[in-house]
N, C-alpha and C positions, 0 to 999 in steps of 0.2 A: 473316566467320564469328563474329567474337567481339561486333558488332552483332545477328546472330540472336540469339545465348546471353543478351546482355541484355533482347532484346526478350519473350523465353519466361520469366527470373528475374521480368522485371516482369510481365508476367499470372498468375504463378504469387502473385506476392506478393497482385493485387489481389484475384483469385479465394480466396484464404485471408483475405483483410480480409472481404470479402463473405459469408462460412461463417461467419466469426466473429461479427458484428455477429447476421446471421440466425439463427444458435443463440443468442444471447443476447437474442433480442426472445420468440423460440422458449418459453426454459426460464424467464426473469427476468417478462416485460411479460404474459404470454399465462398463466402460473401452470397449465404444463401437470402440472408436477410440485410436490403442494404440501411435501410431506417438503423439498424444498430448498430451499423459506424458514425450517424450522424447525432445519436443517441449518446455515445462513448466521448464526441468532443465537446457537446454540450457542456457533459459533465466535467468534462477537464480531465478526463480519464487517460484518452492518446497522450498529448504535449499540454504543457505549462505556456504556450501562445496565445497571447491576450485575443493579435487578429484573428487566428482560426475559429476561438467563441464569436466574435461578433458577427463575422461572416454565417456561421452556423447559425445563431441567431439571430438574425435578418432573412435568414432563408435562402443563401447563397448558395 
């Protein structure tokens, strides 16, 4: 029994790597949504470049 319960944690985990990888080629590589590159430098997420926030911030 407790061989089954690990065999279903372990497809559970791979099948969520898989969703996960696949939403990020999805939302990052594929630029379905472009608001959330301008979202990512707001935050300072892409680069540590001061002018790229203020630019983003001014609405450049």
């Amino acid at each position: 029994m407790v061989k089954t319960f690990e065999r279903i944690i372990v497809k559970i985990i791979v099948i969520q790597f898989l969703f996960l990888i696949g939403t990020q080629l999805f939302f990052h590589q594929l630029s379905i949504f472009p608001e959330l590159k301008i979202i990512t430098k707001y935050e300072g997420v892409n680069k540590n470049n001061f002018a790229d926030f203020l630019e983003t911030f001014n609405g450049k």
